[in-house]
C-alpha positions in Angstrom: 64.6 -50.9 42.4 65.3 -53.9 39.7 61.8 -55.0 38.3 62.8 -58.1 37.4 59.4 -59.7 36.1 59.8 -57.0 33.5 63.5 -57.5 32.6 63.2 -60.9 32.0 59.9 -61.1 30.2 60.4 -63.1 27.3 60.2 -61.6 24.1 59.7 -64.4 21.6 58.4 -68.5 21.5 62.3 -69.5 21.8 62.9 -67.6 25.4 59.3 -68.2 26.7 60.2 -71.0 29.9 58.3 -74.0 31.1 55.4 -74.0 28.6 57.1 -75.9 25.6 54.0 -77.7 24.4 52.9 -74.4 23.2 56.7 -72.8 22.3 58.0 -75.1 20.6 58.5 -74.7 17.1 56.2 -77.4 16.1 53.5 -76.3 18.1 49.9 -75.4 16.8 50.1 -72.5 18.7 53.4 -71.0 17.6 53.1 -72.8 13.9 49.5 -70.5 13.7 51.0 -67.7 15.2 53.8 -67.1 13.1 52.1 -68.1 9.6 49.4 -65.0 11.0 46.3 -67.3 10.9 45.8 -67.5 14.9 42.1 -66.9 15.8 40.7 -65.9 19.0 42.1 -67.8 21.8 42.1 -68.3 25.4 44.8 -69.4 27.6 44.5 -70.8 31.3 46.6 -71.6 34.1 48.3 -71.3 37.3 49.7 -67.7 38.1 52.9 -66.6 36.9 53.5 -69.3 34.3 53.3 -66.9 31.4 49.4 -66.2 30.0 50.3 -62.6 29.5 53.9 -62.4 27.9 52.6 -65.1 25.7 49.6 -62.7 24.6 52.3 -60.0 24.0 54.9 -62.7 22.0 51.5 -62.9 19.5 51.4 -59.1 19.2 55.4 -58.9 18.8 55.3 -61.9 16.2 52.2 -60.5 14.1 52.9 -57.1 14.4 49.5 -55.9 16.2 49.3 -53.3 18.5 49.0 -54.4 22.1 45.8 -53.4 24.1 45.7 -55.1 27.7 43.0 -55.4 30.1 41.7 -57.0 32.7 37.5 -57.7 33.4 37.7 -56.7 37.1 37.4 -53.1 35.4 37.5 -52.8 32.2 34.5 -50.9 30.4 32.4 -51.8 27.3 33.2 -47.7 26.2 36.9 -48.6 26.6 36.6 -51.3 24.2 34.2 -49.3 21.8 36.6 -46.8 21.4 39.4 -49.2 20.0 36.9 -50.9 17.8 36.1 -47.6 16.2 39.2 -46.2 15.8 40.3 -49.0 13.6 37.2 -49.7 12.0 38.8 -49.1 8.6 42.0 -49.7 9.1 44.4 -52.5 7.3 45.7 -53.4 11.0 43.5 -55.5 13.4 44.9 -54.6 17.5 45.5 -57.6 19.7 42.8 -56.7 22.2 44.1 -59.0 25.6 41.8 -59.5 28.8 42.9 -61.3 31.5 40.7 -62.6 34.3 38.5 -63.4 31.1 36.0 -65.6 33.2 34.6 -62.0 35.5 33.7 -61.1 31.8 30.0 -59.8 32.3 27.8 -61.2 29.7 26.8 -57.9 28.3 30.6 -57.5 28.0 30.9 -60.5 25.7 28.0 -59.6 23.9 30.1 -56.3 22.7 32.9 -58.6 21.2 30.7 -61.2 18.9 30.8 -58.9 16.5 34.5 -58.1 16.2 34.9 -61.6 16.9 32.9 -62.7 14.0 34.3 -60.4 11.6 37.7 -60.7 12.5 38.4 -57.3 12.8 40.3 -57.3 15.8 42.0 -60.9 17.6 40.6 -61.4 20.9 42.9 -63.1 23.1 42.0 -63.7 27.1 43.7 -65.2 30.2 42.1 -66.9 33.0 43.4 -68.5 36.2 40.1 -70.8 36.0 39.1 -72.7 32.3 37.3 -69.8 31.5 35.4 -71.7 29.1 32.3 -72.4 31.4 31.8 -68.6 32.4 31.8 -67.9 28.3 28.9 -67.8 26.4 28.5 -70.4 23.6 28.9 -68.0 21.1 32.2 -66.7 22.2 33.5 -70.6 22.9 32.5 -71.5 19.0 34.3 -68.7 17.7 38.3 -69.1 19.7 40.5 -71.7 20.5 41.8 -72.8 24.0 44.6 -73.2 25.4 46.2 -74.6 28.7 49.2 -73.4 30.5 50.7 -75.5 32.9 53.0 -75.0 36.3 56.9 -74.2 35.7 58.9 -76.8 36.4 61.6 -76.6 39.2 64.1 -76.9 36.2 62.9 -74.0 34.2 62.7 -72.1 37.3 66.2 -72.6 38.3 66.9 -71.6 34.5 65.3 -68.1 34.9 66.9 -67.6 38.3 70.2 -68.2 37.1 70.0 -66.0 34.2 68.4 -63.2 36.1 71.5 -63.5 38.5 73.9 -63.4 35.3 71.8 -60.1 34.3 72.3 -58.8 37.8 74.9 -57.7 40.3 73.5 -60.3 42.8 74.8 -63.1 44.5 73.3 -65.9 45.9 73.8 -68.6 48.4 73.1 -72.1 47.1 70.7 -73.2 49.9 69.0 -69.4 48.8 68.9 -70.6 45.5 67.6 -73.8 46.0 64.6 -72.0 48.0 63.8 -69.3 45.3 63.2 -72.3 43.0 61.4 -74.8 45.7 59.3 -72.4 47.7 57.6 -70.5 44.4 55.2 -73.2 43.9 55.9 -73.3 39.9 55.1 -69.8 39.6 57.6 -67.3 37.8 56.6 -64.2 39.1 56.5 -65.0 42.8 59.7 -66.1 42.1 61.2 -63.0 40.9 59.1 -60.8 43.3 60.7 -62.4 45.9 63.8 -62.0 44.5 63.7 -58.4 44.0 62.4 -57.4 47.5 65.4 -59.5 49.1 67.8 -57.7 46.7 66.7 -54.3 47.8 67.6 -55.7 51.2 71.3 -56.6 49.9 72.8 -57.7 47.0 74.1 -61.0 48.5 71.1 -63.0 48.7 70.9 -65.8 51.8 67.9 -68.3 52.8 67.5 -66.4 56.2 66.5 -63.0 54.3 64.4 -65.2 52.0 62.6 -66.9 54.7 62.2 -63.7 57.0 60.4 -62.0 53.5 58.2 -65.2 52.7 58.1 -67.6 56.3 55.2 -69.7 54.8 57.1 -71.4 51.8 57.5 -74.9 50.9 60.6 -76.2 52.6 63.4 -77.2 50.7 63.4 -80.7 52.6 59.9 -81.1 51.5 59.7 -79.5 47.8 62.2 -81.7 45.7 61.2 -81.9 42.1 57.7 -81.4 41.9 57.2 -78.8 44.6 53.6 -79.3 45.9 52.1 -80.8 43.3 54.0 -84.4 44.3 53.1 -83.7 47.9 49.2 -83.1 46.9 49.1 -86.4 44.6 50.6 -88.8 47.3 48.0 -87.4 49.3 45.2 -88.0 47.1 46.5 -92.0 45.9 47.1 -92.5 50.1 42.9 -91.4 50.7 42.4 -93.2 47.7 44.5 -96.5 48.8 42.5 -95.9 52.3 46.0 -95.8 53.6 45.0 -93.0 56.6 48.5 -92.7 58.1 49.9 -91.7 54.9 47.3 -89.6 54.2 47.2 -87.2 57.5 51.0 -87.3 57.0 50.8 -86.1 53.4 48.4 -83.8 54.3 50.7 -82.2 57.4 53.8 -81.8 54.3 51.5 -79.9 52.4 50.6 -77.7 55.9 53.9 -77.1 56.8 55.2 -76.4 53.1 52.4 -73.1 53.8 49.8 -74.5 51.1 46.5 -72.9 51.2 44.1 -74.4 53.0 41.2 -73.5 50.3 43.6 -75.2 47.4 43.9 -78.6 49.8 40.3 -78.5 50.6 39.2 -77.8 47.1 41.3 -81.1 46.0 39.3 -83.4 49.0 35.9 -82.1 47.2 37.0 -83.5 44.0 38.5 -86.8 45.3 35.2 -87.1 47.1 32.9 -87.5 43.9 35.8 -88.9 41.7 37.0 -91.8 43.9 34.0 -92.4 46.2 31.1 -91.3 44.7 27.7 -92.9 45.5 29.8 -95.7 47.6 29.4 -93.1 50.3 27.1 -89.8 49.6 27.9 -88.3 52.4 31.8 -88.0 51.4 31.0 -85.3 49.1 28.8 -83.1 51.4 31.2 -83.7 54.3 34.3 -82.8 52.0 31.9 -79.8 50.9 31.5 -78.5 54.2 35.1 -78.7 55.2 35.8 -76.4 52.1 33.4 -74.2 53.6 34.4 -74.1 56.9 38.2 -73.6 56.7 37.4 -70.4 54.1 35.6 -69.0 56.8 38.4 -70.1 59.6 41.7 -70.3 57.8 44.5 -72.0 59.8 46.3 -73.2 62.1 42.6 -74.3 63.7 41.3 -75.1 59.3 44.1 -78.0 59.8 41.7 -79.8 62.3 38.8 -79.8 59.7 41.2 -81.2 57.0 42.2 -84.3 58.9 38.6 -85.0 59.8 38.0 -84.8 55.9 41.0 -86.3 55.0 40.4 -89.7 57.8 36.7 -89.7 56.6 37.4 -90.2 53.3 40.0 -92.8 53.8 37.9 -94.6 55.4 35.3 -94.7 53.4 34.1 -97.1 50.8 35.3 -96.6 47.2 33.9 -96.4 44.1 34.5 -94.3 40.5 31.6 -95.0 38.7 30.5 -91.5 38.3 33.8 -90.9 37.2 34.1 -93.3 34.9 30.6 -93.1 33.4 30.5 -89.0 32.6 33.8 -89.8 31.0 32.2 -92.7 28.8 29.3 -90.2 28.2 31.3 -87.4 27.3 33.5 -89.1 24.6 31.0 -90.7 23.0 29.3 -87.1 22.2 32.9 -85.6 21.3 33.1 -88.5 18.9 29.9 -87.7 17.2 27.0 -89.3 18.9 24.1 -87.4 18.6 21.0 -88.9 19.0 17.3 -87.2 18.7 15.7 -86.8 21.8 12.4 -89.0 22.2 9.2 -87.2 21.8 7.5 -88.1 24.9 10.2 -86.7 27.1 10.6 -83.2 24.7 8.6 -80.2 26.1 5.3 -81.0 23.7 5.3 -84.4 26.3 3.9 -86.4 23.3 3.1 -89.7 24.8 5.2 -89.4 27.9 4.0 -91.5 31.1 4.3 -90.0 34.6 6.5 -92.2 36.3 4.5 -91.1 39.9 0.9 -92.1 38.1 2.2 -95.6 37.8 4.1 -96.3 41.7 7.3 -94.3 40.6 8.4 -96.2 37.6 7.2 -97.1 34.2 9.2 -98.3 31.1 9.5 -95.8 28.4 12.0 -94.4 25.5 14.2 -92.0 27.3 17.3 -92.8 24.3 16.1 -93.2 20.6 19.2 -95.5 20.7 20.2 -97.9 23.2 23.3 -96.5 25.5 25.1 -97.8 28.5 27.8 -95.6 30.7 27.2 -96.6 34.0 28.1 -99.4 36.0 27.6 -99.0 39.4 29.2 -101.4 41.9 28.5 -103.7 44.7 30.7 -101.5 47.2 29.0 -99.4 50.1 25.4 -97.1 49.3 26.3 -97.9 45.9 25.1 -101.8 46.3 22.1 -100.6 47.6 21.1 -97.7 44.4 22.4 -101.1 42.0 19.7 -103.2 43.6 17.0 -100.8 43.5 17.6 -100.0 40.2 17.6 -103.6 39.4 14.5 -104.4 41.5 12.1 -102.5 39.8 13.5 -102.6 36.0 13.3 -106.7 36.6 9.4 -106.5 37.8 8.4 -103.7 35.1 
């Protein structure tokens, strides 16, 4: 039986596919890597686009010895162990973890000090940004790095070379599903691959669909796969346009997405493109994530349309969206202000807002800021007009 995900690992920066902006030869990542200056890093993304044979291109390229992992079950002994045994040694191991988030923080606490000193590199994958499951310590100390979905191109690249490598044959329209139905990932790609060619060595879409039946359909996958499908549904909510959104949304059934991922992506439309025009959008968008987890399809396709005509139809507004981005640049570009005294913990002046009818005016900046802007659309009006009520009469 061919492991192909094996076969075809890459083995250096130049055959790694699909993730260029970190391969290419000008790339921070790479240009660190091979100069053997790269620090602790952390690299996220989808499945199967190459976290892991990218950890083990680092090890290849700095000549480190190759320690993998993952947090689901690795122990803090496990990782004592290493530390000792090259505790005064002239070589540092590559120490990788992946599923880096499910890192306990008792776990991390054991690598600070490796980290700090530098006496082994530290690298981690994550499906999620891990960086909001890791303590600030760890995040101050590494780098991070995203990966992003393989394109249908690179794809078809790998498939075709694996079939050069191979005594397999394969029908175009088999081809074309390989590519289309993998969803940007590699590995499911190859997987399914190498089950259908322990079936035969001529490869055709009927064995391929009989092995995976819930894939995207090649009528419905050109190009971007998915991820095209799943943005015209989220600018059709977004335009209000509900036709085009419950069609969008039945694509994206059909093609066998998850109904968790589609769910996932109404909860975040919710608070990004409707906001405070409509409050309720985000706990009804909330509770349809809930509910199909719990129910899973075909009946989780009813909840979805609700969700999906709900939000078209309600008011619009990105305020939020807008102003935590505002907010959020200005402190990356250095804006640090002191916090007023009245509103530290020693509450040195501060005036109880509910002694004086629910407002008073008082120094909540030490510097005048403005991020928001709330509109005259839906609930929104209504929080603009109280706001402006009782700042007028104070």
């Amino acid at each position: 039986m061919a492991d192909f995900t094996h076969l075809l690992r890459p083995n250096s920066f130049d055959e790694l596919i699909g993730q260029e902006h970190l391969s290419a030869k000008e790339a921070p990542l790479r240009v660190l890597c091979e100069k053997g200056v790269l620090g602790h890093s952390f690299f996220f993304g989808p499945s199967g686009c190459g976290k892991t044979s990218i950890a083990r291109i680092i090890a290849k390229k700095m000549d480190l010895p190759f320690y993998e992992f993952n947090a689901t079950s690795i122990k803090i002994e496990q990782l004592r162990q290493i530390f000792d045994r090259y505790k005064n040694s002239l070589q540092r191991p590559l120490i990788f973890i992946d599923e880096v988030h499910r890192l306990a923080k008792n776990q991390q606490e054991v690598l600070l000090p490796v980290m700090e000193n530098n006496s082994v590199l530290i690298i981690g994958a994550s499906t999620e940004n891990p960086f909001f499951s890791l303590t600030s310590a760890i995040r101050s100390r590494s780098m991070l790095f995203e990966l992003r979905y393989i394109s249908n191109e690179a794809l078809a690249k790998l498939l075709y070379k694996t079939l050069e490598q191979s005594n397999i044959n394969c029908s175009e329209d088999a081809a074309e599903y390989l590519v289309a139905s993998s969803g940007g990932d590699a590995r499911s790609m190859l997987k399914l691959l190498e089950f259908a060619s322990n079936i035969t060595t001529h490869i055709t879409l009927e064995i391929l669909k009989s092995l995976r039946p819930n894939a995207l359909s090649t009528g419905s996958s050109e190009a971007g796969v998915h991820y095209d499908l799943t943005s015209a549904m989220i600018k059709s909510i977004r335009g209000s346009d509900m036709d085009a959104s419950i069609y969008y949304l039945a694509r994206l059934i059909d093609g066998g997405e998850s109904a968790d991922f589609i769910a996932r992506r109404l909860v975040i439309l919710a608070s990004e493109d409707i906001g405070n025009a409509n409050p309720q959008a985000l706990t009804l968008a909330t509770s349809a994530m809930t509910s199909v987890s719990k129910i899973g399809y075909p009946e989780a396709r009813i909840i979805l349309a609700q969700a999906v005509i709900y939000l078209c139809a309600s008011p619009k507004s990105n305020s939020a969206y807008m102003a935590i981005n505002k907010a959020q640049e200005a402190v990356n570009n250095g804006v640090m202000l002191d916090i007023p005294k009245n509103i530290t913990q020693k509450n040195e002046g501060y005036l109880y807002p509910h002694d004086f009818g629910g407002f008073v005016k008082q120094a909540y900046l030490s510097k005048p800021l403005k991020f928001v802007e709330l509109k005259d659309i839906g609930y929104e009006k209504k929080m603009k007009d109280w706001i402006e009520q009782i700042t007028y009469f104070s």
